[in-house]
N, C-alpha and C positions, 0 to 999 in steps of 0.2 A: 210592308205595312201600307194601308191602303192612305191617299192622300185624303184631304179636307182642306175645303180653302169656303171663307166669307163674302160674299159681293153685296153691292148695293144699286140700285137702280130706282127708276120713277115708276115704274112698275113690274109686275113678277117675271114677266116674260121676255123685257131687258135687262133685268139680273140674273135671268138664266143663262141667259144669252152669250153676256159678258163673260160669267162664270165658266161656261163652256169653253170660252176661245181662253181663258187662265190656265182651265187646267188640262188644258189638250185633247179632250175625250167626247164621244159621241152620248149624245143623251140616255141611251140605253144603258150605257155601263158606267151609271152615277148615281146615287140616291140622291132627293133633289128635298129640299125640307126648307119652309117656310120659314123664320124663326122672328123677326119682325116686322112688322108695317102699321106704320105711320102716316093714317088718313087724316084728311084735312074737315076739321071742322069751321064751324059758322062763321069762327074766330080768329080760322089762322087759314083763312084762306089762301092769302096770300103765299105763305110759308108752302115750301116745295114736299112733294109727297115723295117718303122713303121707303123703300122696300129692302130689308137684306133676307140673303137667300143662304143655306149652306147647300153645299154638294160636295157629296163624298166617292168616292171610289168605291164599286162594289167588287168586292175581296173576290178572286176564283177558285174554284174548289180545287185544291190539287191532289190529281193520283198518287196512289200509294206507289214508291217507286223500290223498283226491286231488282237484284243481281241475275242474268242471262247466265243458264249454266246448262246450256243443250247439249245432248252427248252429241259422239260423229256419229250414232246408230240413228238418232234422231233425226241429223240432219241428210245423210244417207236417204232415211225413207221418204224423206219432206221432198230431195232432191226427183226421186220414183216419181212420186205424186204429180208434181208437178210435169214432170216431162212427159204423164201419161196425158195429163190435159193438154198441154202443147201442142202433143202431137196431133190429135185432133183439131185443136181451135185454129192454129196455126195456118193451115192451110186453105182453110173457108175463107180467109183473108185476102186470097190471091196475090196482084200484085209482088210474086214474085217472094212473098213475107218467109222469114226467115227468124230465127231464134238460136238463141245461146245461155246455156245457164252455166254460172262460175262461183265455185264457194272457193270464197275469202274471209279469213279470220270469222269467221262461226257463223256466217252472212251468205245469202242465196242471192246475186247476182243476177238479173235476168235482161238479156236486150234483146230487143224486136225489131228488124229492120225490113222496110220494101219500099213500094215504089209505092206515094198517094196512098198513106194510111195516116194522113191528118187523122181523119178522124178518131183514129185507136186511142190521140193523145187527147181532144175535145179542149173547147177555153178553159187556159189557166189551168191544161193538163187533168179538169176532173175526168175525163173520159179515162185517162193512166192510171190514178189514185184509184179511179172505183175498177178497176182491173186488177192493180196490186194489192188490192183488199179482199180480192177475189182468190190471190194467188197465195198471198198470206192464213187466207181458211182453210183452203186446201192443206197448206204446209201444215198447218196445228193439227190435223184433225184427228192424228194419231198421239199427238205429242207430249207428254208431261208438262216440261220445259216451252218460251217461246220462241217460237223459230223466225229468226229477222230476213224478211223478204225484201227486196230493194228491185224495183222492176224502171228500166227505161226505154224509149220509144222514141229511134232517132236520133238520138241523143239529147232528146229533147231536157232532160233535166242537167245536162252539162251548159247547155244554153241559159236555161233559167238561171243558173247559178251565177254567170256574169250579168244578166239584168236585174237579178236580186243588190248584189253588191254594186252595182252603180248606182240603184234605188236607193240604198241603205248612204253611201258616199254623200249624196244630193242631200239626203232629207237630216242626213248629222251637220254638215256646215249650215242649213238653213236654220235647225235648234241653236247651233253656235253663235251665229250671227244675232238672233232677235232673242234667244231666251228663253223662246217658247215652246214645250213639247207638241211633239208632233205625232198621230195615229195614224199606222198603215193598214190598210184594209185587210182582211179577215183571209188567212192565208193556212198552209197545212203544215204541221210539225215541222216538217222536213225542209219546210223554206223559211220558217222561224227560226229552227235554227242554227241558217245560212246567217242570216242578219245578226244574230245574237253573235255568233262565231268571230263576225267580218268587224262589230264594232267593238270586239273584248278589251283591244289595249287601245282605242280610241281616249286622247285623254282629258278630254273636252265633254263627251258625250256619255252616256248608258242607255241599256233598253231592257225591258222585262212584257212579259205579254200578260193582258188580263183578256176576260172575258171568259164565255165557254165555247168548247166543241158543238159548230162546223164554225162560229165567228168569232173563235179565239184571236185576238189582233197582236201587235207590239207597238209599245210606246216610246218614243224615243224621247229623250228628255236630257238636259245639261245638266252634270255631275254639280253636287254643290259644294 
């Protein structure tokens, strides 16, 4: 359920303000609504000027979520597919690049490994994301059913996985401590949720993400 909280200020833009550091969240993902102010006339000049403000949480649309029931013909031919692009892209890579694709429990495994192919992974790994989205279309493109592609580079998403939960560790004692939730920058499902995973039986703490796709965020926030 989406939050709502009241502030008051001497003017609009120090009630917003305030309101913002309460309810933990970036201006975009708030509805922000006037609802009193209390100007000073002839008479009461003296008398200090009120402003309250509401700001709401705006609610995210959530997908329709649905049961993965791919056959192994399915995942078979996704397997073809993909390893007929590999064999190609693979190699214009240089650097020695090298690939391996492994189905696990109904899941296309894929890792890439050489010498100085940062760039394959790009900051904060979009260059990998927009590859395994590349790798994931391929898989469908015969498919009834969705076929789950998981692609890494270097290992680079086993590394994110320990800077994620150190992030996640820092920013729940920091909510514990003062009370106040906390927003992490705009991340991809798959490191959402690492976080969501990492603070489940945390008993102090919760997290849920709002916003929409590509700045879906997660909030972290003290259980009440």
């Amino acid at each position: 359920m989406a939050r709502s909280i009241t502030v008051e200020g001497k003017t609009t833009s120090e009630a917003i303000e305030k309101g913002l550091k309460q309810i933990g969240l970036p201006k975009e993902l708030v509805d922000i609504k006037v609802i009193e102010e209390n100007k000073k006339s002839f008479f009461d000049i003296l008398a200090p000027k009120v402003v309250k403000v509401e700001l709401k949480e705006k609610e995210a649309k959530k997908p329709e979520e649905f049961e993965i029931e791919t056959t192994e013909q399915e995942l078979e031919e996704a397997r073809k597919d993909i390893e007929t692009f590999l064999k190609e892209f693979v190699p214009k890579l240089g650097n020695k690049a090298e690939y391996k694709i492994e189905l696990k429990e109904k899941c296309l495994y894929i890792d890439i490994n050489g010498e100085n192919i940062g760039n394959l992974i790009g900051y904060r790994g979009e260059a990998l994301y927009a590859l395994e989205n590349i790798l994931k279309n391929i898989a469908n493109k015969k498919s009834e059913n969705r076929v789950v592609v998981r692609l890494d580079i270097e290992n680079y998403k086993e590394k994110r996985i320990k800077t994620l939960q150190d992030v996640a560790r820092k920013k729940a004692k920091l909510v514990e401590k003062t009370g106040k939730a906390i927003t992490l920058e705009p991340m991809q499902a798959y490191e959402r949720k690492i976080i969501h995973s990492f603070l489940q039986e945390n008993e102090y703490v919760e997290t849920r993400s709002i916003g929409q796709e590509p700045r879906r965020r997660i909030v972290i926030s003290k259980k009440q």
